[in-house]
KOLKOLSE-152815 format. One record per atom (N, C-alpha, C): x, y, z. Coordinates in steps of 0.1 Angstrom, whole numbers, padded with zeros to 4 digits, always signed. Layout:
N
XYZ...
// end
This chain:
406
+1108+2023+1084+1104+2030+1073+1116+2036+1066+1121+2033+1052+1129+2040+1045+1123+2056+1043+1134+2061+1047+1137+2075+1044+1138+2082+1030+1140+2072+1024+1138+2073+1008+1124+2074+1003+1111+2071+1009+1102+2070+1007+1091+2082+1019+1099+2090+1024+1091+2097+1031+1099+2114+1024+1088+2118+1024+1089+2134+1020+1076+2145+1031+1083+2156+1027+1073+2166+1034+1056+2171+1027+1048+2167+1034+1033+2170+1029+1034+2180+1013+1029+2173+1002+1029+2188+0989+1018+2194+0999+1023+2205+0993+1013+2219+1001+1014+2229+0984+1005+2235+0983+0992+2239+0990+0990+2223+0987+0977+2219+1000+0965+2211+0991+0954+2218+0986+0942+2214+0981+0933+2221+0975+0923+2227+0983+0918+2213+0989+0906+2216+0999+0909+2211+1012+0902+2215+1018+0900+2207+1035+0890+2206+1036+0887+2198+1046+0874+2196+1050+0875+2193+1066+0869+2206+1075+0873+2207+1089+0858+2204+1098+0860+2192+1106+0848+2188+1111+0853+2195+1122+0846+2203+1130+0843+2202+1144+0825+2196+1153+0833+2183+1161+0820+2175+1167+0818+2184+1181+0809+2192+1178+0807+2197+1189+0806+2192+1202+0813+2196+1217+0811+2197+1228+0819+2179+1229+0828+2177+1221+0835+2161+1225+0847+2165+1226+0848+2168+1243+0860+2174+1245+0871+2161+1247+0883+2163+1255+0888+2146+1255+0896+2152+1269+0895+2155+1278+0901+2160+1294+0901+2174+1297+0903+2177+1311+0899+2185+1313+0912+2194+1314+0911+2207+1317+0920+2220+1310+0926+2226+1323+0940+2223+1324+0945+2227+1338+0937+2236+1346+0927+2248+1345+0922+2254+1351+0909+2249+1350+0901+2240+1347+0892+2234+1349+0882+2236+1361+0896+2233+1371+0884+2235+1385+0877+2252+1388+0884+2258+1378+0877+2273+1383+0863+2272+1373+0862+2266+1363+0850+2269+1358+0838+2254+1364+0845+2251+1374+0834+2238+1382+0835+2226+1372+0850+2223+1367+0848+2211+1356+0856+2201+1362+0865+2206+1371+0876+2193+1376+0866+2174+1372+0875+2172+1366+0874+2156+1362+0866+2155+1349+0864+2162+1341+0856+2160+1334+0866+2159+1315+0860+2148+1314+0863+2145+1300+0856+2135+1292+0850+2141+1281+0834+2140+1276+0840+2128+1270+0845+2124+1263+0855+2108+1255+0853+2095+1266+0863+2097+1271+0871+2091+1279+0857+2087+1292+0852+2093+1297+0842+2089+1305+0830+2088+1299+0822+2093+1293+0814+2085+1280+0818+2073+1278+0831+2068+1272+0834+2054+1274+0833+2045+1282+0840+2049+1291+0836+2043+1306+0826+2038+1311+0815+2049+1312+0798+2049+1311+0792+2040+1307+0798+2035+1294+0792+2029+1283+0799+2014+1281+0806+2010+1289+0814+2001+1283+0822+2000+1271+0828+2011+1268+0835+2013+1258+0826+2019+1248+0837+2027+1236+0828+2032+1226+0836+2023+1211+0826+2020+1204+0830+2010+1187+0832+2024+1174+0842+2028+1176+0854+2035+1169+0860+2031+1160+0864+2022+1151+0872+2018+1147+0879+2029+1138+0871+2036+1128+0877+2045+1119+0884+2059+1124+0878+2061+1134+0889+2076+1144+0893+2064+1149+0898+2052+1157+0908+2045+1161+0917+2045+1155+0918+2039+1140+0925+2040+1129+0935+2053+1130+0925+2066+1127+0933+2078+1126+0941+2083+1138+0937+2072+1150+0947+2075+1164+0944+2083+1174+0925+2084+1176+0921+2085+1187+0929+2080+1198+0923+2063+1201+0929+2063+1213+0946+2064+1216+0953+2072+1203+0966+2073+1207+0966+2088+1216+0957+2096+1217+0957+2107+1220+0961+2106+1241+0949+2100+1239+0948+2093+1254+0944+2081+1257+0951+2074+1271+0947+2064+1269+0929+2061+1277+0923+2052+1264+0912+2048+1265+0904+2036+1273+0894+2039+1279+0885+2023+1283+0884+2012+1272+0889+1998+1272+0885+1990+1266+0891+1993+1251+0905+1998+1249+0908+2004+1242+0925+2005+1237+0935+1996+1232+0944+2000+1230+0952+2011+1217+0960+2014+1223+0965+2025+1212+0964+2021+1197+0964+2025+1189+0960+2019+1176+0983+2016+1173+0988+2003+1166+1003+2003+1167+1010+2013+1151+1000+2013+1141+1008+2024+1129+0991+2033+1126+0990+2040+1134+0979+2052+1133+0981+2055+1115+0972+2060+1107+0972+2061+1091+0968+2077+1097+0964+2082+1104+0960+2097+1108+0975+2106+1120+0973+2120+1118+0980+2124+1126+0972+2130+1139+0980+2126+1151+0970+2131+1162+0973+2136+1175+0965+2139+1183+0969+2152+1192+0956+2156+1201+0960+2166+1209+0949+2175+1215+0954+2186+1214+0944+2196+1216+0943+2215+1218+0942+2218+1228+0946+2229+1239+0945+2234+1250+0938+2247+1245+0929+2250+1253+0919+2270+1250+0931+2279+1255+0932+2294+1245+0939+2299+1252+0926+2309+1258+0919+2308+1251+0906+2320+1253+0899+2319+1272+0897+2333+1270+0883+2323+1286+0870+2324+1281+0870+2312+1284+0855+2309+1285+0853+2291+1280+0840+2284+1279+0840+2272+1275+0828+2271+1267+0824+2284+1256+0811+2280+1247+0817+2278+1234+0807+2279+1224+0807+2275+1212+0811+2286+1202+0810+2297+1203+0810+2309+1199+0829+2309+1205+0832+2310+1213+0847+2314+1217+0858+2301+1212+0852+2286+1211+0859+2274+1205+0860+2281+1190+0849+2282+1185+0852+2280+1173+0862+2298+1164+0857+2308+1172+0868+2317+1165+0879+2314+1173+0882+2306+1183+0895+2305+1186+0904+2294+1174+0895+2282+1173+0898+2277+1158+0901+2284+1148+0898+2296+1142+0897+2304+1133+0905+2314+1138+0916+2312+1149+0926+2326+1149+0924+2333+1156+0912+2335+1164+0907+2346+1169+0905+2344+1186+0915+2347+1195+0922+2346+1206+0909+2358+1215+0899+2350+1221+0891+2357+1231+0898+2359+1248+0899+2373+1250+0907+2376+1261+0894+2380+1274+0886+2387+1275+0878+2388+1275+0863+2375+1275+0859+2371+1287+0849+2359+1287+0835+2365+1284+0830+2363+1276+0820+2367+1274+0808+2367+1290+0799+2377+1289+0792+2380+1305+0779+2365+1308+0779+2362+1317+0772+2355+1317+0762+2358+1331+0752+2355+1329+0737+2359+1340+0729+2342+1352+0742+2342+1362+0734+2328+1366+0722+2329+1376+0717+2345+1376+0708+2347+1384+0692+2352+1377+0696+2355+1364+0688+2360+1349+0694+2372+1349+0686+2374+1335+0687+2391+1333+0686+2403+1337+0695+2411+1339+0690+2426+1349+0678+2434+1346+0669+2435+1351+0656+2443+1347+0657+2454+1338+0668+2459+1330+0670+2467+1324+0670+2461+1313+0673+2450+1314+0672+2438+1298+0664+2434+1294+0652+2428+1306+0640+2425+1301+0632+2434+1304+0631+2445+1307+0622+2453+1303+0618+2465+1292+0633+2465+1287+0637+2470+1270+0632+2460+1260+0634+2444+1259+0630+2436+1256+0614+2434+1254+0607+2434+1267+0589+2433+1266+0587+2447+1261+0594+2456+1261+0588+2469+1258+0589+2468+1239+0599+2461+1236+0603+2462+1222+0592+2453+1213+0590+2438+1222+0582+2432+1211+0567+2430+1218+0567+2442+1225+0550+2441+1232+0546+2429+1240+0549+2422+1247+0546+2415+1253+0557+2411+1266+0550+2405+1276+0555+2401+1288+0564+2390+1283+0574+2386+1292+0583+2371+1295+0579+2363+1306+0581+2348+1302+0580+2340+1312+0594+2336+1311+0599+2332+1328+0610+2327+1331+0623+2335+1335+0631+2338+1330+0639+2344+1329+0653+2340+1338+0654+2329+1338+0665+2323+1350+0674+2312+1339+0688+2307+1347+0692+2294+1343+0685+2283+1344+0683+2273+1334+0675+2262+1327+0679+2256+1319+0678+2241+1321+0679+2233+1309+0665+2235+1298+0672+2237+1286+0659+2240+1273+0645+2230+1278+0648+2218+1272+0641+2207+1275+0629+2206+1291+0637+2215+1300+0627+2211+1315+0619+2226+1317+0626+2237+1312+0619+2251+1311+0609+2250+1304+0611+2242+1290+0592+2242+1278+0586+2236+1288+0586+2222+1295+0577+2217+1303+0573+2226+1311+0581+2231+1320+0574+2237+1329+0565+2249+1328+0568+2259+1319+0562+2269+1312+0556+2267+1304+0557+2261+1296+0550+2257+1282+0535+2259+1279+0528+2252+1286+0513+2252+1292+0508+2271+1294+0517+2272+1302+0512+2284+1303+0515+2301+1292+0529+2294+1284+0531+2300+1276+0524+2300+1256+0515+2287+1261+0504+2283+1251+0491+2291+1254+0487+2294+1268+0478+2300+1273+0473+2315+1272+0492+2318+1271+0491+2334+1273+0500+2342+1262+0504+2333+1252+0517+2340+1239+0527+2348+1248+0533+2347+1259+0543+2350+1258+0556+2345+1262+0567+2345+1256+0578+2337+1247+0585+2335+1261+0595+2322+1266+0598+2317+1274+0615+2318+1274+0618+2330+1284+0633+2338+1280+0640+2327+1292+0653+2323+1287+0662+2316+1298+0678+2314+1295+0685+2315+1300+0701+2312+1299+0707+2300+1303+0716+2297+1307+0726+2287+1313+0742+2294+1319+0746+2283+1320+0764+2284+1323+0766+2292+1312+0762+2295+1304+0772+2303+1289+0763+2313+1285+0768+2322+1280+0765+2335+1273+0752+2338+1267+0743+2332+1269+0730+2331+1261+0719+2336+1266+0714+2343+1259+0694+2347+1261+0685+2334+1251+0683+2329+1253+0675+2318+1248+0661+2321+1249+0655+2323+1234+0637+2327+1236+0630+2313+1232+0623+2304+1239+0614+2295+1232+0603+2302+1231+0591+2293+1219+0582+2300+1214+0575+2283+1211+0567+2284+1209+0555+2270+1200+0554+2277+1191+0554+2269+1177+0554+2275+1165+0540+2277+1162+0530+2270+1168+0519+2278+1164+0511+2289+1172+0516+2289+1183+0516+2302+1190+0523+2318+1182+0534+2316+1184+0548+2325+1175+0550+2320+1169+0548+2322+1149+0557+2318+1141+0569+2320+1143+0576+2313+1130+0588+2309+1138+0598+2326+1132+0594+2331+1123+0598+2344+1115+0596+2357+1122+0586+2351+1130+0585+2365+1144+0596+2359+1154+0595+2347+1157+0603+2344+1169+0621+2349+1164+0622+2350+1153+0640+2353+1143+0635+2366+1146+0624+2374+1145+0626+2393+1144+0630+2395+1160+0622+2387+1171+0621+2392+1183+0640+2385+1185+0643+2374+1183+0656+2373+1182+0666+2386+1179+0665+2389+1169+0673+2401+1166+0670+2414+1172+0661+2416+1179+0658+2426+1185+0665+2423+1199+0664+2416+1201+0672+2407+1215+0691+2412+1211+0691+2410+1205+0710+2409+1201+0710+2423+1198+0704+2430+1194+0704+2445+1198+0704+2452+1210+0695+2450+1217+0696+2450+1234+0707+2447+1240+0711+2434+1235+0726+2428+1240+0739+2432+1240+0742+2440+1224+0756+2438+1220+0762+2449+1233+0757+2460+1239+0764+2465+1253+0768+2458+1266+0760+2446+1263+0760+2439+1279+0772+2422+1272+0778+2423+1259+0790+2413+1256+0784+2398+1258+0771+2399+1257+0762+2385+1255+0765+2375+1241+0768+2368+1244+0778+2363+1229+0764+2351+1220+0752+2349+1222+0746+2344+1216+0730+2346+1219+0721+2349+1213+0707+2348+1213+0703+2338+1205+0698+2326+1209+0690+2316+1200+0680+2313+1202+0672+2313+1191+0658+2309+1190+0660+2292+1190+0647+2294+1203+0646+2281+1203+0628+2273+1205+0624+2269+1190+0610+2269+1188+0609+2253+1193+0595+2257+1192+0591+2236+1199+0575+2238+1189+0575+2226+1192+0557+2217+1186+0552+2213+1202+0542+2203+1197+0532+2197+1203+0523+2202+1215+0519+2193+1230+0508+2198+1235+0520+2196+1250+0515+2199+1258+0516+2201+1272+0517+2185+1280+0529+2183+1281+0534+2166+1290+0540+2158+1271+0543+2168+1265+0552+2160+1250+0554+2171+1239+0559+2181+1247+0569+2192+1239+0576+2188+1235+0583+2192+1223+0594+2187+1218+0600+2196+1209+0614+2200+1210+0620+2218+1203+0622+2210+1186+0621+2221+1178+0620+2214+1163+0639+2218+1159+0640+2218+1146+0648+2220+1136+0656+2230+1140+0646+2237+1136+0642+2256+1128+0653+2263+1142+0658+2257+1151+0664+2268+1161+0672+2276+1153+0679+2287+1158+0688+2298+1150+0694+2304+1161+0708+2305+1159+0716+2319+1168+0724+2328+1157+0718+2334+1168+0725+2352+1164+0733+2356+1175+0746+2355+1168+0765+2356+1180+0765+2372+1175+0772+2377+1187+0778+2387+1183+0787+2390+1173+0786+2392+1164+0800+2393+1154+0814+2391+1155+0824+2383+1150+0836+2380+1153+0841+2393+1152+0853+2397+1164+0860+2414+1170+0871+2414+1160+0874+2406+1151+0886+2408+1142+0885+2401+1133+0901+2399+1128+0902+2396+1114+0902+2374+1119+0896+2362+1109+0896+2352+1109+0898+2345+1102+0901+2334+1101+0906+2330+1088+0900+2328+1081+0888+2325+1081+0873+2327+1072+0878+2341+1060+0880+2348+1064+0881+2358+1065+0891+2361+1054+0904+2359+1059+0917+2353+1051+0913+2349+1038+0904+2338+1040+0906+2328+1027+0896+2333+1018+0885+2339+1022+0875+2346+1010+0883+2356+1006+0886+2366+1012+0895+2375+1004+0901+2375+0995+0912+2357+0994+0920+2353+0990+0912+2345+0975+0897+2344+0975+0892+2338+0966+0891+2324+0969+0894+2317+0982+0891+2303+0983+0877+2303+0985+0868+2291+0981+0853+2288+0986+0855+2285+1001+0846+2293+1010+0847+2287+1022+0834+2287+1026+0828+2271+1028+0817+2264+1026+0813+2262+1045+0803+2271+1052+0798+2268+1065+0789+2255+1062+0787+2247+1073+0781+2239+1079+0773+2237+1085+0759+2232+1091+0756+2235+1104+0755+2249+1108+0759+2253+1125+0763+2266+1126+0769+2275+1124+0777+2270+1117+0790+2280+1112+0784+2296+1107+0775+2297+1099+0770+2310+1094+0768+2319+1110+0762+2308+1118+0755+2317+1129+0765+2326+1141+0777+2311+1142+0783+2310+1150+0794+2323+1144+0797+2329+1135+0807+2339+1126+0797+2351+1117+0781+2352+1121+0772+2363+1120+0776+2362+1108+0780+2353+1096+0780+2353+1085+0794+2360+1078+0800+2359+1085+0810+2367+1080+0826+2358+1079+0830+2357+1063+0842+2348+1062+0833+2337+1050+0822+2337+1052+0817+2328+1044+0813+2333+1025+0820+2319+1017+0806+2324+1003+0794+2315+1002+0796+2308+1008+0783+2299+1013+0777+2292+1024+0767+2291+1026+0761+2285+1040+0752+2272+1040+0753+2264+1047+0737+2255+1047+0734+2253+1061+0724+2257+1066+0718+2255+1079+0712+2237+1080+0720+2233+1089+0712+2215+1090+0705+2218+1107+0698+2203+1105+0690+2206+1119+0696+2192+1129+0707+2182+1124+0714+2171+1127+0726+2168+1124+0730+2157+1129+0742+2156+1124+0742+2148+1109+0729+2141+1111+0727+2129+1099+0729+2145+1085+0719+2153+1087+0715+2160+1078+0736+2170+1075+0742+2170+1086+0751+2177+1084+0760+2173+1078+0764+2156+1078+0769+2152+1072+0768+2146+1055+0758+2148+1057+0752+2146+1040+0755+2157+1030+0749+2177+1041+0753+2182+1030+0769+2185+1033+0778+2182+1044+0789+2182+1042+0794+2175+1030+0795+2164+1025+0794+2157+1015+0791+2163+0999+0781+2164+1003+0776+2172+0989+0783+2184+0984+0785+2196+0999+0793+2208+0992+0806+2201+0984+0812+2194+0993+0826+2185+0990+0830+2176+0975+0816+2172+0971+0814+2170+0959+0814+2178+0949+0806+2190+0952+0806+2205+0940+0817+2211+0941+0829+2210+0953+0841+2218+0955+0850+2212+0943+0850+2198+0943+0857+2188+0936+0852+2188+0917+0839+2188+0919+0833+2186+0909+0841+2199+0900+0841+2210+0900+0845+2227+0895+0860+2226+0901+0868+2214+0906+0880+2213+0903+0884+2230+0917+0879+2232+0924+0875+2242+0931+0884+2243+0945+0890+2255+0951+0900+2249+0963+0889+2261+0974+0894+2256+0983+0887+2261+0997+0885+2253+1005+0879+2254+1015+0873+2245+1031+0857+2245+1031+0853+2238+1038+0840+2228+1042+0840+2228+1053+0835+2233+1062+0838+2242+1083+0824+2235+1088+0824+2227+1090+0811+2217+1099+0812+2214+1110+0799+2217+1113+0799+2218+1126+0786+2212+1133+0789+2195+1138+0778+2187+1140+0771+2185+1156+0765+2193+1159+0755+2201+1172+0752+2190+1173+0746+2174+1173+0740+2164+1181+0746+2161+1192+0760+2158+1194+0764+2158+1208+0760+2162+1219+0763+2178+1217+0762+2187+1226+0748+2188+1231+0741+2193+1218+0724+2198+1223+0714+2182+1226+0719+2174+1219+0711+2162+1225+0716+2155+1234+0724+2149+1239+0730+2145+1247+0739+2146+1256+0750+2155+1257+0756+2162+1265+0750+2172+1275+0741+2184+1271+0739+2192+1282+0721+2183+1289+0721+2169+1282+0705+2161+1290+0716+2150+1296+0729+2152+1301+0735+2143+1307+0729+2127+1301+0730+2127+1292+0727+2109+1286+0740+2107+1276+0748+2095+1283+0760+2088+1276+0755+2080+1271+0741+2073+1268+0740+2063+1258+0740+2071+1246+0732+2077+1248+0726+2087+1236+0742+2094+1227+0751+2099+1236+0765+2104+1234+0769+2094+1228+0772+2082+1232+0784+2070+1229+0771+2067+1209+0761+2066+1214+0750+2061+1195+0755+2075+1186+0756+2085+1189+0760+2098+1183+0774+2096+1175+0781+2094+1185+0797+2091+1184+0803+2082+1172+0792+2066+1179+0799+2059+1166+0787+2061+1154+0776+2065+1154+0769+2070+1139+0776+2080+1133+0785+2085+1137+0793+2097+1129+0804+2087+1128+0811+2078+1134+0824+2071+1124+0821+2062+1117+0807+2054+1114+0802+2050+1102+0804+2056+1090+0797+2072+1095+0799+2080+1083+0812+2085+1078+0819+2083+1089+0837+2091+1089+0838+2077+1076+0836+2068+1075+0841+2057+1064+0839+2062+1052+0824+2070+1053+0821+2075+1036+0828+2084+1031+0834+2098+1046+0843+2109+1037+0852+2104+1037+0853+2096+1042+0875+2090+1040+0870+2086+1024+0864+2076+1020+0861+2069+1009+0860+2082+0997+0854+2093+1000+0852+2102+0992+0863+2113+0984+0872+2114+0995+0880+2123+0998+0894+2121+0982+0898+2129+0975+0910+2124+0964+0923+2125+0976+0939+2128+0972+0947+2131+0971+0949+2139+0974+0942+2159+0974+0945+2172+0974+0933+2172+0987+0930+2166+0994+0925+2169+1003+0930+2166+1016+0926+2176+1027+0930+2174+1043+0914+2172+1050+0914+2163+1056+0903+2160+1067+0910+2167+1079+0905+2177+1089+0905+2180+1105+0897+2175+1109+0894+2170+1120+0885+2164+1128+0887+2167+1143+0880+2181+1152+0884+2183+1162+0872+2185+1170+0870+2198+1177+0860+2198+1189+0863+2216+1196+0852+2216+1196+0850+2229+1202+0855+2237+1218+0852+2222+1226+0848+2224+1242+0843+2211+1247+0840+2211+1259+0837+2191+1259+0822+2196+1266+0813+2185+1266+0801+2185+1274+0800+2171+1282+0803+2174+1289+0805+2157+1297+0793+2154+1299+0788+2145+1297+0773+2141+1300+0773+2133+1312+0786+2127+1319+0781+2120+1333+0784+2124+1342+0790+2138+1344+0793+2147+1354+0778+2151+1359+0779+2158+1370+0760+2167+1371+0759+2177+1366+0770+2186+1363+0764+2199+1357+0760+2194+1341+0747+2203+1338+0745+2198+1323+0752+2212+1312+0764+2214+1319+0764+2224+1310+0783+2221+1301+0784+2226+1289+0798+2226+1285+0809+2227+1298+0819+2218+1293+0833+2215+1305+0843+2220+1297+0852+2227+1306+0863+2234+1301+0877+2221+1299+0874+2216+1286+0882+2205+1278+0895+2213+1268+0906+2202+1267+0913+2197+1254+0902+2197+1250+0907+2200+1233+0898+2190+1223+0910+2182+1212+0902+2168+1209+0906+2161+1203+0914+2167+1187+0923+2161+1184+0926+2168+1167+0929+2156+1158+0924+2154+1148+0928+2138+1140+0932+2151+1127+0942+2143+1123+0944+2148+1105+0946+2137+1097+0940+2139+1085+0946+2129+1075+0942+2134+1063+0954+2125+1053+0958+2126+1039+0960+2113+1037+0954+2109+1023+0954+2100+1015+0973+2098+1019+0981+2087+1018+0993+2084+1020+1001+2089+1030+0989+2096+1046+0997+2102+1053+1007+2088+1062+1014+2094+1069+1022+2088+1077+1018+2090+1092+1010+2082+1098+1005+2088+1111+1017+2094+1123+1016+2105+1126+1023+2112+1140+1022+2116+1147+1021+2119+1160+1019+2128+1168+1018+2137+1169+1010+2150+1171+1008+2162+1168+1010+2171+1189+1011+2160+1197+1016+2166+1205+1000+2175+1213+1003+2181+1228+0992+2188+1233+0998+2203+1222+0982+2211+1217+0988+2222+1212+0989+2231+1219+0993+2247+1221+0985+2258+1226+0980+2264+1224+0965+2261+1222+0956+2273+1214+0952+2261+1204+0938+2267+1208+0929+2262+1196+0935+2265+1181+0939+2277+1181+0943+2284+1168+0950+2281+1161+0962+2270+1165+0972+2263+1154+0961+2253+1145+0952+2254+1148+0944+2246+1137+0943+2258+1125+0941+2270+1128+0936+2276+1117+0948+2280+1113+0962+2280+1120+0973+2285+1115+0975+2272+1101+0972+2261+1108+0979+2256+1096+0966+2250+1087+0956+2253+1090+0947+2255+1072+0956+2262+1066+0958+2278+1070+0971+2288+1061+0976+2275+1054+0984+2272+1063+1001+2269+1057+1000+2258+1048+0987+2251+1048+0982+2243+1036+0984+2245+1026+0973+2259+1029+0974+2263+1017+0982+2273+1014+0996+2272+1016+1006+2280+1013+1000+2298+1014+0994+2300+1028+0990+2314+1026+1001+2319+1041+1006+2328+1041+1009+2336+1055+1001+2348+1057+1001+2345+1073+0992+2356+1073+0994+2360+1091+0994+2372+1095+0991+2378+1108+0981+2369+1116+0981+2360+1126+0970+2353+1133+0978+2346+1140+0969+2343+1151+0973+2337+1159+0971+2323+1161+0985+2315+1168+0990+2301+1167+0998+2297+1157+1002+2284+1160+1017+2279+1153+1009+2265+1146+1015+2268+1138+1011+2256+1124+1019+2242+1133+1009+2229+1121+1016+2218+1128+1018+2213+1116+1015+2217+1100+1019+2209+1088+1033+2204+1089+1044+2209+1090+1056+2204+1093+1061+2195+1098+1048+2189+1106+1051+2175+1113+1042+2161+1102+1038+2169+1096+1030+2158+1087+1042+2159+1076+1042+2139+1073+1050+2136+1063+1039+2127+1055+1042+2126+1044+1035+2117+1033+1042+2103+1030+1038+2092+1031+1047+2082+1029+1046+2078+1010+1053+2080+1003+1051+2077+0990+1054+2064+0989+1056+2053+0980+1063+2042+0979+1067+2037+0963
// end
């Protein structure tokens, strides 16, 4: 490559557009074995599972240069720059990935309940929205409505349960509990909570009849509020548009954002990702697009199914072809990951992962971006993009991105 023809990234760019695929972690995190994850890496064994996964467009951007892959060689001039993230935070949910993305360094693991709630929780709780609980233990969503469900059709009352992570989870049948009561009794829940450092309450509604329940859309969480300043945060101040995704509103209690769209898929998340990205461009407009595509995780990661994982995987790099296609000149694609959810390990719950990092620019020069530390150099260098400095935590990686002009 002439040297005459390579220069340092123009900065600011205008917009970004930062996907995080939830729970597609890519290996496991030197201390892994303390949160029960040793061996686990949601990519890389997913592949395996599957006899390989059909990638081609993150291949391109130099997935399998990150690690080596099943059925898979390194891509030889990557057009993307690439890497993985190490957590500095503790913990392995969605709530602590993503402000750790955004700067915000959790020291502190949010409390978690693997035996249920202390009677002091649920009985402030039935006393608040009048009625008794069923359940109240660790559960997968999907096997708790079966097993309650029937009876929670019987008798209206809402079916409380947690997991490995920080969560009070209320299911409801929406025509038992609308779904507007089941959001009040939610927030009444995260009132009870914010003492006990419970980092999410989500409603989680279902349809149908007893032996073919099935949870709808309409779910919702309510996180405790991010404890500090984020880059969300930074950039509205600053007047950038900073366009949530998916859960982004829920996952940041709305705060950092001037706009929101709640999707219930990834099909749906990527469409209106697209669309904001159109109106940002359209009004000639600078800011970020923060998406955040929950099919992995909540469909097939924590129901342990790698077919289901590996069909998720490559229907999102189908679509990775349309925003590449979409995208001008003044734009940065991220494409990272929250936490990993290994679907062929036995626990069905998030694994404490690397996550994957792809970048690209129209005329980039693909590079190595190296293991990072800290989720947070992602959000340091959205900043440095956009030519902002600011107090936060992690070290930018713009500096290793070059443009090849010709």
């Amino acid at each position: 490559m002439n040297g005459a023809n390579m220069q340092t990234i123009k900065i600011p760019v205008t917009r970004i557009l930062l996907l995080v695929l939830d729970g597609v972690g890519i290996g496991e995190l030197p201390d892994a074995a303390a949160y029960g994850d040793a061996g686990s890496n949601t990519l890389v064994n997913t592949a395996r599972a599957t006899e390989g996964l059909d990638l081609p467009n993150m291949y391109k951007l130099g997935l399998a240069n990150i690690v080596p892959f099943p059925c898979r060689q390194p891509q030889d001039n990557p057009s993307g720059c690439y890497g993985k993230a190490a957590e500095l935070s503790k913990g392995k949910d969605t709530t602590t990935g993503h402000w750790e993305i955004m700067g915000l360094v959790t020291d502190k693991p949010f409390a978690v309940f693997p035996h249920g709630f202390p009677d002091e929780i649920i009985t402030a709780f039935e006393s608040r929205i009048g009625r008794k609980i069923l359940g109240n233990k660790p559960a997968s969503g999907t096997v708790i409505i079966e097993e309650l469900g029937r009876q929670h059709v019987q008798a209206g009352m809402p079916i409380v349960y947690t997991s490995a992570d920080s969560v009070f989870q209320i299911a409801a049948h929406e025509d038992i509990v609308p779904v507007p009561e089941l959001y009040r009794w939610c927030e009444t829940a995260r009132e009870i909570l914010n003492p006990y450092n419970v980092g999410r309450v989500i409603a989680r509604p279902f349809t149908g009849k007893p032996g073919a329940f099935k949870r709808t859309e309409r779910r919702k969480d309510f996180s405790v509020p991010p404890p500090g300043t984020t880059v969300l945060d930074i950039l509205k101040n600053q007047d950038y548009e900073v366009i949530g995704i998916g859960k982004i509103n829920d996952i940041f209690a709305g705060r950092g954002l001037t706009n929101a769209v709640h999707t219930g898929s990834n099909e749906e998340g990527i469409r209106e990702t697209l669309k904001a990205y159109e109106l940002l461009r359209a009004k000639s407009g600078r800011g970020i697009v923060f998406t955040n595509l929950n099919d992995f995780d909540t469909l097939y990661g924590h129901r342990n199914d790698p077919s289901g994982f590996k069909k998720a995987l490559e229907y999102f790099d189908t679509r990775l072809a349309d925003i590449l296609a979409s995208m001008d000149d003044k734009t940065m694609l991220v494409i990272t990951a929250d936490h990993g959810c290994d679907p062929t390990t036995p626990s069905t719950d998030h694994s404490r992962e690397h996550i994957p990092l792809l970048v690209y620019m129209h005329g980039l020069k693909g590079c190595p971006l190296g293991t990072r530390h800290g989720f947070c150099d992602i959000g340091k260098s959205v900043l440095k993009a956009f030519s902002i400095d600011a107090d936060i935590h992690g070290v930018d990686f713009i500096d290793l991105i070059v443009t090849n002009k010709s």
